[in-house]
N, CA and C atoms of all chains as a GROMACS GRO file, in nm:
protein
  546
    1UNK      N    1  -1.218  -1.340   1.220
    1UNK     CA    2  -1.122  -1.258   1.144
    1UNK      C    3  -1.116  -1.116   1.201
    2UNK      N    4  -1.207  -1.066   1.254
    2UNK     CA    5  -1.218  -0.946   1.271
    2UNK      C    6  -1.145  -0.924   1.392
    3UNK      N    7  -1.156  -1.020   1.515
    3UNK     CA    8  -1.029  -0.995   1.649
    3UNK      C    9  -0.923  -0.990   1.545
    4UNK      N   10  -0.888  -1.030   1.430
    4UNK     CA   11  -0.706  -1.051   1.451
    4UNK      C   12  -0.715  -0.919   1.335
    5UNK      N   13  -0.794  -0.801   1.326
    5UNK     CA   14  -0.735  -0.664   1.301
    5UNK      C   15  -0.688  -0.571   1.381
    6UNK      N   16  -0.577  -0.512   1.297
    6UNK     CA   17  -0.526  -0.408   1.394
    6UNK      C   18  -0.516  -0.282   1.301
    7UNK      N   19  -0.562  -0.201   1.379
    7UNK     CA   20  -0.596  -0.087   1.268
    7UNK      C   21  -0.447   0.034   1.286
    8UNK      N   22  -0.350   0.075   1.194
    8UNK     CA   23  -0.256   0.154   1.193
    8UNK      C   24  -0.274   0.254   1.174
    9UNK      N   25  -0.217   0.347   1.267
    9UNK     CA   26  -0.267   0.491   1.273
    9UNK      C   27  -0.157   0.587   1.291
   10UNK      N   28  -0.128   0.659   1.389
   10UNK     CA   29  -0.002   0.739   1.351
   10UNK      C   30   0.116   0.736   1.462
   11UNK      N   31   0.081   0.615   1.542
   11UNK     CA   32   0.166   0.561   1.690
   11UNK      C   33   0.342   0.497   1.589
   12UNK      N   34   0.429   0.506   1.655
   12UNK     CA   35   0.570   0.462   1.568
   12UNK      C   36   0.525   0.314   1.525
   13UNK      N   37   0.593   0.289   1.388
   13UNK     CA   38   0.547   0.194   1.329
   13UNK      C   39   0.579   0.033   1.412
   14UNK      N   40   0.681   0.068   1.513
   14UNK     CA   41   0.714  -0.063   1.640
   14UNK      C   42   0.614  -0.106   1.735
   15UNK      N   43   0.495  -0.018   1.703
   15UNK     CA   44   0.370  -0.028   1.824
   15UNK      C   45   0.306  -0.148   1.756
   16UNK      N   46   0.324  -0.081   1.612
   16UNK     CA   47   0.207  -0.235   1.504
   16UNK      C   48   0.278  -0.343   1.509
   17UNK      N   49   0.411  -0.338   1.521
   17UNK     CA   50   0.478  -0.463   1.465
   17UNK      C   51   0.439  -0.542   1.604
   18UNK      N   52   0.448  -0.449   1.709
   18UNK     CA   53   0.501  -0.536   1.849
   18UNK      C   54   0.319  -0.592   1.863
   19UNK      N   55   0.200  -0.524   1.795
   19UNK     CA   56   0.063  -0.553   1.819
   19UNK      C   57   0.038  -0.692   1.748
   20UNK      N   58   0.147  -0.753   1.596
   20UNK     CA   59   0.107  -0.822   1.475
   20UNK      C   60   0.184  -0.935   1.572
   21UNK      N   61   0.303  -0.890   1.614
   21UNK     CA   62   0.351  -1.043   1.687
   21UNK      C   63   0.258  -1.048   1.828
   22UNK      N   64   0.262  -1.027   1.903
   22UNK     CA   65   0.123  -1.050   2.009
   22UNK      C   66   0.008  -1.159   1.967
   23UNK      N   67  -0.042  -1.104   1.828
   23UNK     CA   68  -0.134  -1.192   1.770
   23UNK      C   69  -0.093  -1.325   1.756
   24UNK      N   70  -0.023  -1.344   1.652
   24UNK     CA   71   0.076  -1.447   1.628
   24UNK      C   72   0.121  -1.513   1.748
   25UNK      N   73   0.200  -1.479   1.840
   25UNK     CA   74   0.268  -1.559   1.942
   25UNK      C   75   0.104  -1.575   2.039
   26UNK      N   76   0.003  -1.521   2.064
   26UNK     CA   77  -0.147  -1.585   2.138
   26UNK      C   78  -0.208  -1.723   2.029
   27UNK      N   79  -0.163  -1.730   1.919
   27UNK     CA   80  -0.213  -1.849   1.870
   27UNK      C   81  -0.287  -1.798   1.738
   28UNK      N   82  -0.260  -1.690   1.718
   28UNK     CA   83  -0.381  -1.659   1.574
   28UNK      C   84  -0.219  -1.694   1.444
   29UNK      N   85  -0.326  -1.743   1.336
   29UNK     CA   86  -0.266  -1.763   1.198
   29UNK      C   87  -0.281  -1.668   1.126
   30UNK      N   88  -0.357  -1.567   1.118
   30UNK     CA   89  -0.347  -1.452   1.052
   30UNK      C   90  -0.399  -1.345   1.118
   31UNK      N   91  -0.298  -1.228   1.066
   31UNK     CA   92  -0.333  -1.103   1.069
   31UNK      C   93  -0.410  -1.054   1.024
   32UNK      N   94  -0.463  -0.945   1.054
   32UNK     CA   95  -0.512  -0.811   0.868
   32UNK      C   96  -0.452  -0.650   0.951
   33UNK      N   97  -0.362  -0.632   0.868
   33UNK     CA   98  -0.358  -0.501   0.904
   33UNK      C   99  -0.404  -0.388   0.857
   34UNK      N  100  -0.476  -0.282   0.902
   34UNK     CA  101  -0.598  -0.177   0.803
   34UNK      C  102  -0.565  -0.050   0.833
   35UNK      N  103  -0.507   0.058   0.730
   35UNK     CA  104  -0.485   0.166   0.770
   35UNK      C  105  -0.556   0.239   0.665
   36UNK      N  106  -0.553   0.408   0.688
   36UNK     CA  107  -0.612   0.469   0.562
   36UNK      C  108  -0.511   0.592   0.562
   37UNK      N  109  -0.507   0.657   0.479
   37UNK     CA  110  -0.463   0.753   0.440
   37UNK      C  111  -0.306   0.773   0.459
   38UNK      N  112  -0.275   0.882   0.506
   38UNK     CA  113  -0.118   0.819   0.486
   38UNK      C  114  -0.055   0.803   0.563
   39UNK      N  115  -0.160   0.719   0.673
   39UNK     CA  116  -0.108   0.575   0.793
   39UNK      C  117  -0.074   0.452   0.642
   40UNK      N  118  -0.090   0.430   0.528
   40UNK     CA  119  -0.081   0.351   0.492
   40UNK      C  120   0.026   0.310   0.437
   41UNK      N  121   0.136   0.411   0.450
   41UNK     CA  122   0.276   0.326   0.447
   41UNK      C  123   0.331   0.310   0.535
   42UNK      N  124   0.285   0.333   0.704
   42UNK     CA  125   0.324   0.309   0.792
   42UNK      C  126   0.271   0.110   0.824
   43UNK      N  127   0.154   0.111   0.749
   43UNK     CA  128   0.090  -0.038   0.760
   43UNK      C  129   0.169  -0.109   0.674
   44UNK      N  130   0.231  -0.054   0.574
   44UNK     CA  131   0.352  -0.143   0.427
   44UNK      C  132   0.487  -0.190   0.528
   45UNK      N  133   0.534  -0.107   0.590
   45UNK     CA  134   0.649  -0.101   0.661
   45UNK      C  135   0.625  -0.183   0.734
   46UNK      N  136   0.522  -0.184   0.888
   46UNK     CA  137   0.524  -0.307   0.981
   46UNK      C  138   0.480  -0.440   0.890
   47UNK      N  139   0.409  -0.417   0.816
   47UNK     CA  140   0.412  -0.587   0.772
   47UNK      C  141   0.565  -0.609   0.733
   48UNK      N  142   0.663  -0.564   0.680
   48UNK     CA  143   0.787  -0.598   0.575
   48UNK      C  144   0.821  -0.616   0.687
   49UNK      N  145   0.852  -0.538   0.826
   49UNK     CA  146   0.922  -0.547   0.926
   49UNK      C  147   0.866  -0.692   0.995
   50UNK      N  148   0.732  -0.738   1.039
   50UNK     CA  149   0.743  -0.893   1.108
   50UNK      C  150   0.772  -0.942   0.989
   51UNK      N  151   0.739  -0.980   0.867
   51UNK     CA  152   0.785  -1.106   0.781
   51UNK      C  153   0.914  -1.091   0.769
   52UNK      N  154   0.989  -0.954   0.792
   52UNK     CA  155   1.145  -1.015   0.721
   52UNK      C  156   1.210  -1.033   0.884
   53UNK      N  157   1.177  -0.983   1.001
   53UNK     CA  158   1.254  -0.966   1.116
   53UNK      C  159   1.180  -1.060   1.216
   54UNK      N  160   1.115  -1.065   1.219
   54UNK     CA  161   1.005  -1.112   1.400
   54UNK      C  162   0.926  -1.248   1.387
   55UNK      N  163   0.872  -1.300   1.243
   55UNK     CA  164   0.836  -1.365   1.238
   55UNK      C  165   0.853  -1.444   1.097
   56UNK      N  166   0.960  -1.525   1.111
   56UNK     CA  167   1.023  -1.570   0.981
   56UNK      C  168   0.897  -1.637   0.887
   57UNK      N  169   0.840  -1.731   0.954
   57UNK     CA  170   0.761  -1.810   0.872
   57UNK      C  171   0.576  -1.741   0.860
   58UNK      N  172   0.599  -1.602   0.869
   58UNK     CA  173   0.524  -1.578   0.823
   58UNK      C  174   0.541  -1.472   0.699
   59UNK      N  175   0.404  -1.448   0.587
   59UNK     CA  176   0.401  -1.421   0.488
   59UNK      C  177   0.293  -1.309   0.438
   60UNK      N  178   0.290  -1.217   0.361
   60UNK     CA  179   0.158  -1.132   0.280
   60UNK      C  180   0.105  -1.222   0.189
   61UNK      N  181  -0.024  -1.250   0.248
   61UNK     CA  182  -0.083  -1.321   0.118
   61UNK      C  183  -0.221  -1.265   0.023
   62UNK      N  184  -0.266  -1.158   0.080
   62UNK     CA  185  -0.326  -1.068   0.056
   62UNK      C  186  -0.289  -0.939   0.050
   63UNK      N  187  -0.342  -0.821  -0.041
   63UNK     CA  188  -0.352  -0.677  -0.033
   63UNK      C  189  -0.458  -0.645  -0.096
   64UNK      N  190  -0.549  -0.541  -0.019
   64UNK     CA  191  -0.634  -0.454  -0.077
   64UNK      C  192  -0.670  -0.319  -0.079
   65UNK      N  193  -0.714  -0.288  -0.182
   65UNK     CA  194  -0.719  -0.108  -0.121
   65UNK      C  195  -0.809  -0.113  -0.170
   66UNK      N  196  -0.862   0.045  -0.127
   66UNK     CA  197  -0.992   0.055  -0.150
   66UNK      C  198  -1.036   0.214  -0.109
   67UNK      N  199  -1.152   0.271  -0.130
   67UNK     CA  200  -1.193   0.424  -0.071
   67UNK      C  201  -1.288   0.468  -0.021
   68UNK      N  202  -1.291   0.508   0.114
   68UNK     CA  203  -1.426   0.568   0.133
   68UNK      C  204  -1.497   0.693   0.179
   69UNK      N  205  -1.548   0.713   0.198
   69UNK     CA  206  -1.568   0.873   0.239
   69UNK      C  207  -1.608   0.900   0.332
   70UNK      N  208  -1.479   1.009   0.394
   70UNK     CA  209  -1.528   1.041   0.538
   70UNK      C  210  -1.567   1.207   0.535
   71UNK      N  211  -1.646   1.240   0.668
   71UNK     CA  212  -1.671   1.383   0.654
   71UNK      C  213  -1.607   1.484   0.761
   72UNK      N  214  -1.512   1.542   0.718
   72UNK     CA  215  -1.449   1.635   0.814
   72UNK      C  216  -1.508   1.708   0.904
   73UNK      N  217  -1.434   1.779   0.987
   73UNK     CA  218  -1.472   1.866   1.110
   73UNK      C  219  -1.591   1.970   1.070
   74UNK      N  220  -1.605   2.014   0.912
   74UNK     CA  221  -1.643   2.119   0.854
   74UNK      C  222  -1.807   2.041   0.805
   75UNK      N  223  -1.803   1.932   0.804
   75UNK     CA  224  -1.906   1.843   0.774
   75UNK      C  225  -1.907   1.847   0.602
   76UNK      N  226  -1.763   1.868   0.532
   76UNK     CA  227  -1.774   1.812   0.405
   76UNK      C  228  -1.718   1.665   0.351
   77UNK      N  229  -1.773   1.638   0.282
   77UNK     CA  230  -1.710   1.442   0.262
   77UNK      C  231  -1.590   1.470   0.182
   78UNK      N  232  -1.480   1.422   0.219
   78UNK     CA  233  -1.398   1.380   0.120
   78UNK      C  234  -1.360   1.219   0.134
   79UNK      N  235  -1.282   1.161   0.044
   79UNK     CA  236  -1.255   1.020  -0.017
   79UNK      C  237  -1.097   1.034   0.075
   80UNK      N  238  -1.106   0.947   0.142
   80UNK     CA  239  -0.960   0.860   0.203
   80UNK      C  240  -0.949   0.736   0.119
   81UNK      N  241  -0.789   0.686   0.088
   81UNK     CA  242  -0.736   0.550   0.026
   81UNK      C  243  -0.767   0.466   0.182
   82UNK      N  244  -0.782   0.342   0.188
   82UNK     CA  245  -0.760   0.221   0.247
   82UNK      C  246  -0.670   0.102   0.210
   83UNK      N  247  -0.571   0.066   0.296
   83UNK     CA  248  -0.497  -0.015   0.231
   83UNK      C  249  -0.552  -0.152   0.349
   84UNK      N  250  -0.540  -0.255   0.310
   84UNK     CA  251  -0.587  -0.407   0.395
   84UNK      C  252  -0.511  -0.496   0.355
   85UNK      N  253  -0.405  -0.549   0.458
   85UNK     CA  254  -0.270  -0.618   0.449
   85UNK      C  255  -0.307  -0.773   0.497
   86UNK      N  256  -0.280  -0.846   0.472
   86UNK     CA  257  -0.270  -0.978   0.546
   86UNK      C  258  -0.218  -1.085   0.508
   87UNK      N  259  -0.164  -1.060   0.646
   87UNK     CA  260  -0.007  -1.150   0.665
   87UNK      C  261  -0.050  -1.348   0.767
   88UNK      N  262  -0.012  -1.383   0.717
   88UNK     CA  263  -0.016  -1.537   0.728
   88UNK      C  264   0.049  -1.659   0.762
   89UNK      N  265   0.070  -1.701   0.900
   89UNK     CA  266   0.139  -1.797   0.924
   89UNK      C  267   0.127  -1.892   0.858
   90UNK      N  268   0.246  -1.978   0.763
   90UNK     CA  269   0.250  -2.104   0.712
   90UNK      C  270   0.221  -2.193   0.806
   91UNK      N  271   0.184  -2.308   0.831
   91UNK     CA  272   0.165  -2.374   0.912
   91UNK      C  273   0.319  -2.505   0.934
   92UNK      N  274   0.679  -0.406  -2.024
   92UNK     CA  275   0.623  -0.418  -1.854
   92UNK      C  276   0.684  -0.258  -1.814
   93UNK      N  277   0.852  -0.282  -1.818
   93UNK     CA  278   0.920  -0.183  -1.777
   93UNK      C  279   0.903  -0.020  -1.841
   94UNK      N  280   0.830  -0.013  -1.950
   94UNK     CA  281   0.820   0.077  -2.042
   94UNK      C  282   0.662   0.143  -1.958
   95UNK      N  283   0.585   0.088  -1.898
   95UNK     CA  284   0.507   0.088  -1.825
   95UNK      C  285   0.461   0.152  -1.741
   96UNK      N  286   0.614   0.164  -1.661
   96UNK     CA  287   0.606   0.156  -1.468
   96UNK      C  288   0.608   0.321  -1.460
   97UNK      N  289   0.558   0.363  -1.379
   97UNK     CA  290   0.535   0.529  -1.336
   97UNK      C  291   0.613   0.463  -1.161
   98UNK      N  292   0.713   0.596  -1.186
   98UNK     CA  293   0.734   0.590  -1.042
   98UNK      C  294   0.666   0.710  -0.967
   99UNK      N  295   0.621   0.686  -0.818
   99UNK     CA  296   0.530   0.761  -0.730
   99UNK      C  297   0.597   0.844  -0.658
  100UNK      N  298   0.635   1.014  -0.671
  100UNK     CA  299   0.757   1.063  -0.550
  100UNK      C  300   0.623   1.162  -0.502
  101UNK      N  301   0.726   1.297  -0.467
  101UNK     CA  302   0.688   1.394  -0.394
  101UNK      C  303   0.572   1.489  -0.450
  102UNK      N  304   0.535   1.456  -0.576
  102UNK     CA  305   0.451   1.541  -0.675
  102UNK      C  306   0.316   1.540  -0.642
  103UNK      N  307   0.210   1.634  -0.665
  103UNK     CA  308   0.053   1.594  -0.629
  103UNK      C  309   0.012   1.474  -0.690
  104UNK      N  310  -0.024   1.424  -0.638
  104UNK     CA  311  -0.136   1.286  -0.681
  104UNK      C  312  -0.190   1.317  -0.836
  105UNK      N  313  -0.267   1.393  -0.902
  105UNK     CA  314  -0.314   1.427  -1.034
  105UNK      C  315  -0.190   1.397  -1.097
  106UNK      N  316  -0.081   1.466  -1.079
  106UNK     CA  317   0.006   1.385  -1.140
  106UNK      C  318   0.048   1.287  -1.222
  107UNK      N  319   0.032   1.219  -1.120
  107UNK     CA  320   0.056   1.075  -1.156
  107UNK      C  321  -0.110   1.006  -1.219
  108UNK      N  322  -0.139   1.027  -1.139
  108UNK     CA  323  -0.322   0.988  -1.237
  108UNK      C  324  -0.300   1.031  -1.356
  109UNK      N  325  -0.289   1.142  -1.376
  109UNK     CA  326  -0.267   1.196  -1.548
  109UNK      C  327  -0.171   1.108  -1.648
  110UNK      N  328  -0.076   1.065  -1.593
  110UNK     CA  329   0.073   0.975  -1.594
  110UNK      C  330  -0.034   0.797  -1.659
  111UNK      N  331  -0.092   0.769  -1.613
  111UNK     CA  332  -0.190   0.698  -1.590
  111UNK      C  333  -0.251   0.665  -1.702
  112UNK      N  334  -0.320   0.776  -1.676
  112UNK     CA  335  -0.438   0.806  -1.811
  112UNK      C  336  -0.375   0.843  -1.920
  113UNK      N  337  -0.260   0.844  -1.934
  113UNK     CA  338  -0.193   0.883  -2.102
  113UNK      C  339  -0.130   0.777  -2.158
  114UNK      N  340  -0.106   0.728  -2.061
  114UNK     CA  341  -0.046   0.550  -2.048
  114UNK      C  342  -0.168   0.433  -2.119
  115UNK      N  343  -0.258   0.504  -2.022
  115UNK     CA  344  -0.384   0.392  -2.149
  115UNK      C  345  -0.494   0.440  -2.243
  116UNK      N  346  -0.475   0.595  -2.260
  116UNK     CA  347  -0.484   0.636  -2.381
  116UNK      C  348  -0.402   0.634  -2.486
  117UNK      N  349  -0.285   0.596  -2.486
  117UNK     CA  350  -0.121   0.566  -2.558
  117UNK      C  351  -0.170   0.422  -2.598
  118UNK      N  352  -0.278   0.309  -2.531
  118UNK     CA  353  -0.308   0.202  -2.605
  118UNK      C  354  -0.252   0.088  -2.507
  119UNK      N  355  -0.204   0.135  -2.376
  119UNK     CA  356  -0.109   0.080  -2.285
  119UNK      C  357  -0.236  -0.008  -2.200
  120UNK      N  358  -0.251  -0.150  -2.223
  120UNK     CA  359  -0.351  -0.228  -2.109
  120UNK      C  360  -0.317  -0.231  -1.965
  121UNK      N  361  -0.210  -0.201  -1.978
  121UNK     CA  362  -0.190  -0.227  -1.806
  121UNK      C  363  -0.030  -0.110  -1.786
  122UNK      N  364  -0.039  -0.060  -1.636
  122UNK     CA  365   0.029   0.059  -1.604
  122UNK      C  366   0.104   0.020  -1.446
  123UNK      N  367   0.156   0.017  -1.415
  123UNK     CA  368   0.252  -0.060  -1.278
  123UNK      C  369   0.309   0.095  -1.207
  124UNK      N  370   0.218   0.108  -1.117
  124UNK     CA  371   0.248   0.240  -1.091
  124UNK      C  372   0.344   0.206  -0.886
  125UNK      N  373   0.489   0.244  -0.861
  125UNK     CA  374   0.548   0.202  -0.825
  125UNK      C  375   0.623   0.305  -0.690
  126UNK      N  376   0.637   0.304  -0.609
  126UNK     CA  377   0.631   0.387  -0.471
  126UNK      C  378   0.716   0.380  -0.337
  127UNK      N  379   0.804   0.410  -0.304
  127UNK     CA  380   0.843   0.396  -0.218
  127UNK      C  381   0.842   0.471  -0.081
  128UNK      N  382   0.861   0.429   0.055
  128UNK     CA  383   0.834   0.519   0.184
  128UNK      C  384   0.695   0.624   0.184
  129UNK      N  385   0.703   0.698   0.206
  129UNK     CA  386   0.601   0.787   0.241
  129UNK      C  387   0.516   0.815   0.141
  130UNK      N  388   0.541   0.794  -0.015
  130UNK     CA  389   0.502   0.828  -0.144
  130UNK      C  390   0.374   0.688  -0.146
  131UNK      N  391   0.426   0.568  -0.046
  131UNK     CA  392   0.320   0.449  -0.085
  131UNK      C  393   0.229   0.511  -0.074
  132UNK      N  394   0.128   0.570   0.004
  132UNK     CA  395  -0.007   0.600   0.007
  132UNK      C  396  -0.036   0.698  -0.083
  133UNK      N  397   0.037   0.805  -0.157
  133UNK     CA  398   0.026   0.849  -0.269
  133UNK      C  399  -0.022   0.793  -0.398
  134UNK      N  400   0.066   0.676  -0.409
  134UNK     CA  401   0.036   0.570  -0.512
  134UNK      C  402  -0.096   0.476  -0.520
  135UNK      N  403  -0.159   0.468  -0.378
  135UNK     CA  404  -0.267   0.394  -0.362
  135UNK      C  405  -0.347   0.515  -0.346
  136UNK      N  406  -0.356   0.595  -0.358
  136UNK     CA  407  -0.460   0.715  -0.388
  136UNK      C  408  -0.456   0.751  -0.511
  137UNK      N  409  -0.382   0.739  -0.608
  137UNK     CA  410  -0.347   0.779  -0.750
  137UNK      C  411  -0.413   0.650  -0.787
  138UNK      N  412  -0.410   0.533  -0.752
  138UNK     CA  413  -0.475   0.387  -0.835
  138UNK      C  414  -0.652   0.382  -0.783
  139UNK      N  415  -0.666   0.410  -0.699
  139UNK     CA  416  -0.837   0.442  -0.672
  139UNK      C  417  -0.841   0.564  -0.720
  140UNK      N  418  -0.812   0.677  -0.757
  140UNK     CA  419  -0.913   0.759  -0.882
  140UNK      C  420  -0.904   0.730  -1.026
  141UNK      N  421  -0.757   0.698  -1.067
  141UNK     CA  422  -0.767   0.582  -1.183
  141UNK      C  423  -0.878   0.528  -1.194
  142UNK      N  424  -0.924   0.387  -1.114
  142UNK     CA  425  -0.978   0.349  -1.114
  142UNK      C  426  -1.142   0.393  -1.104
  143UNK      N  427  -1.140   0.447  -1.006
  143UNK     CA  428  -1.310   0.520  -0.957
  143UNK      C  429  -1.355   0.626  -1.034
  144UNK      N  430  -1.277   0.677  -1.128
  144UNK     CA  431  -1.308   0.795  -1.202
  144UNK      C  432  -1.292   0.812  -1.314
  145UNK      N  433  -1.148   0.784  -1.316
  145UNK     CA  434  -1.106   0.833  -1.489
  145UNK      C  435  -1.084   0.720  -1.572
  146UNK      N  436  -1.082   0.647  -1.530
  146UNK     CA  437  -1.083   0.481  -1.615
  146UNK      C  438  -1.182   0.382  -1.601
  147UNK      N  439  -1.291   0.407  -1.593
  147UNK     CA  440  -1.392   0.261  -1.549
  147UNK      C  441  -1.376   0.157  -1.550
  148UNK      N  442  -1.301   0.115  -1.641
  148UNK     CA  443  -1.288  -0.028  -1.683
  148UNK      C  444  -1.165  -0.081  -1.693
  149UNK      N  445  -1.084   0.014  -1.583
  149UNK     CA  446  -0.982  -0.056  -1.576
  149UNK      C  447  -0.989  -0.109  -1.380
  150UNK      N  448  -0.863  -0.198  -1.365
  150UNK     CA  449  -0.906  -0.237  -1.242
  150UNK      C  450  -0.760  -0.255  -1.143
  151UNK      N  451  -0.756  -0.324  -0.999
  151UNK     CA  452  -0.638  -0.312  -0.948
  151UNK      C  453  -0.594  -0.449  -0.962
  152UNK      N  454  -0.506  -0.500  -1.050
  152UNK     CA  455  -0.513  -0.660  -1.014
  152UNK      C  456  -0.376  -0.725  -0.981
  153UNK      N  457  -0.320  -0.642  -0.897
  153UNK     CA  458  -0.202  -0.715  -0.877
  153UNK      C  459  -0.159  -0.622  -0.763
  154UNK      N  460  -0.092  -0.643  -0.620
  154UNK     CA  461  -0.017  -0.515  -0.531
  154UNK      C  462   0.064  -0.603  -0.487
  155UNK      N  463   0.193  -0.605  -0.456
  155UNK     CA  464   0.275  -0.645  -0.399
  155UNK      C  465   0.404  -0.531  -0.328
  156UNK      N  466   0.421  -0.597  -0.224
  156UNK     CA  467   0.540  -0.485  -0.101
  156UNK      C  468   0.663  -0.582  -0.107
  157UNK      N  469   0.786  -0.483  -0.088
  157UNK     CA  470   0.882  -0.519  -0.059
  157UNK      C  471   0.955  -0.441   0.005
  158UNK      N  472   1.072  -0.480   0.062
  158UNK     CA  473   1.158  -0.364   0.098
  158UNK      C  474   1.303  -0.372   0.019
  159UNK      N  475   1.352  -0.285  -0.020
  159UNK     CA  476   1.526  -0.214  -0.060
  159UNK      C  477   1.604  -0.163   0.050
  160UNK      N  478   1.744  -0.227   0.061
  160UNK     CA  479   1.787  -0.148   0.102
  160UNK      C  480   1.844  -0.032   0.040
  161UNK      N  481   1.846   0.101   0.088
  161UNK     CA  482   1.910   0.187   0.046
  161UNK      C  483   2.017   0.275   0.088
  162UNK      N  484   2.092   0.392   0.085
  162UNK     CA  485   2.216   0.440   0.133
  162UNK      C  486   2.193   0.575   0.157
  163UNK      N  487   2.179   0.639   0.296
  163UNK     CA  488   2.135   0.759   0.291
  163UNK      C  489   2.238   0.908   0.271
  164UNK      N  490   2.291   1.024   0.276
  164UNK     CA  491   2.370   1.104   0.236
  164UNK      C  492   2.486   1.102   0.371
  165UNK      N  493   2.487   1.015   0.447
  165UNK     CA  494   2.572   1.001   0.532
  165UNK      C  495   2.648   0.867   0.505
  166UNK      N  496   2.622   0.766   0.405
  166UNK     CA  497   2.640   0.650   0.422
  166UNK      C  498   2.603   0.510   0.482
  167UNK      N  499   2.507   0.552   0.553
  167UNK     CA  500   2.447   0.467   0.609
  167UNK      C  501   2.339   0.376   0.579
  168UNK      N  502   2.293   0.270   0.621
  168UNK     CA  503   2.259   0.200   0.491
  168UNK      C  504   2.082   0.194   0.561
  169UNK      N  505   1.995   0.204   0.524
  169UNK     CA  506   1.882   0.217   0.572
  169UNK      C  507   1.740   0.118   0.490
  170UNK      N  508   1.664   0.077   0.551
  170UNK     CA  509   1.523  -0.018   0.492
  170UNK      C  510   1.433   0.074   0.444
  171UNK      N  511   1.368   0.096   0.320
  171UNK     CA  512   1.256   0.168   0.287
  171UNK      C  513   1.173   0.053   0.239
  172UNK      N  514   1.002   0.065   0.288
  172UNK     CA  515   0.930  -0.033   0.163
  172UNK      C  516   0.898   0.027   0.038
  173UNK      N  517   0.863  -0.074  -0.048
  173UNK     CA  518   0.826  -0.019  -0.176
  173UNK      C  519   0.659  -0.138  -0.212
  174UNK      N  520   0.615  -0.036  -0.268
  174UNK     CA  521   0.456  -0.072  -0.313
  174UNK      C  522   0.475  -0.083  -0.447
  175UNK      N  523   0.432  -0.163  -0.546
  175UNK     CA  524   0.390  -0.187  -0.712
  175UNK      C  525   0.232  -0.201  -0.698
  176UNK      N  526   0.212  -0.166  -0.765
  176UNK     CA  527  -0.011  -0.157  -0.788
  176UNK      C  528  -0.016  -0.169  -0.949
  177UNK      N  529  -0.058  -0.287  -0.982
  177UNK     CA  530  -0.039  -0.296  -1.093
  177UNK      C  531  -0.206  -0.305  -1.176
  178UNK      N  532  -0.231  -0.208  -1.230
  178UNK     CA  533  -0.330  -0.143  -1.293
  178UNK      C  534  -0.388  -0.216  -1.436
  179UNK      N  535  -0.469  -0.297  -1.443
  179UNK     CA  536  -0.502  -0.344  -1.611
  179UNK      C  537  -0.633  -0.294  -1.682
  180UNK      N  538  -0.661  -0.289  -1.795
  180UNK     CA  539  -0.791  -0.270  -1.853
  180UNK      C  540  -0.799  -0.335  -1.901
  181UNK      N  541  -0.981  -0.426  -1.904
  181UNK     CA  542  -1.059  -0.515  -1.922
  181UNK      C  543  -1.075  -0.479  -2.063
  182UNK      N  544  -1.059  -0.616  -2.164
  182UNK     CA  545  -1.083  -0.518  -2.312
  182UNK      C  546  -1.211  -0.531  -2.328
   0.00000   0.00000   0.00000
């Protein structure tokens, strides 16, 4: 499970889509796509974009979020959101 | 359901947490807090301090994405996603 993550970050949201079909067309059945903070509607968007455009028969069959704490340049912790997408070829 | 739904825009995050928390201090079990484009990760940062802080015992049990189309001030017709995080408390 862990090869077929792709972590979304702040590259145009066509880099993930074109990374989620790659997966898919090498033979994997599922994705997970994992972003945090507010890469995480850039990770909402490429999933909507392969299931409704690139890859018909696939689907979201999971979402999770979640928080954890990272420590800035200054060495204080603050809490980032995590969002964890995964999208699923029907067979 | 609809009496419920908090929509997620441009406002600080407390915001809407507060939005939240009056919702199930009002006696409200469950809160559908709802987001579109850039605001999604807003909304999933507003449902983990809900959750992690000001509500203990409530939890995330439902997220689902979609996309709308919408019409921008030129006419043109454009894809935004939209996030629902649907929020319940355990009685």
């Amino acid at each position: 499970m862990e090869n077929n993550t792709i972590f979304v970050g702040s590259k145009p949201v066509m880099n993930y889509v074109l990374a989620v079909v790659t997966q898919f067309n090498e033979g994997s059945n599922s994705v997970l796509l994992r972003a945090r903070g507010k890469a995480i509607s850039r990770a909402v968007d490429a999933a909507e974009i392969v299931r409704n455009r690139f890859v018909p028969d696939s689907d979201v069959t999971d979402i999770q979020i979640s928080t954890e704490e990272i420590e800035n340049y200054n060495h204080e912790k603050t809490n980032v959101s995590i969002i964890e997408i995964l999208i699923e070829k029907s067979e």
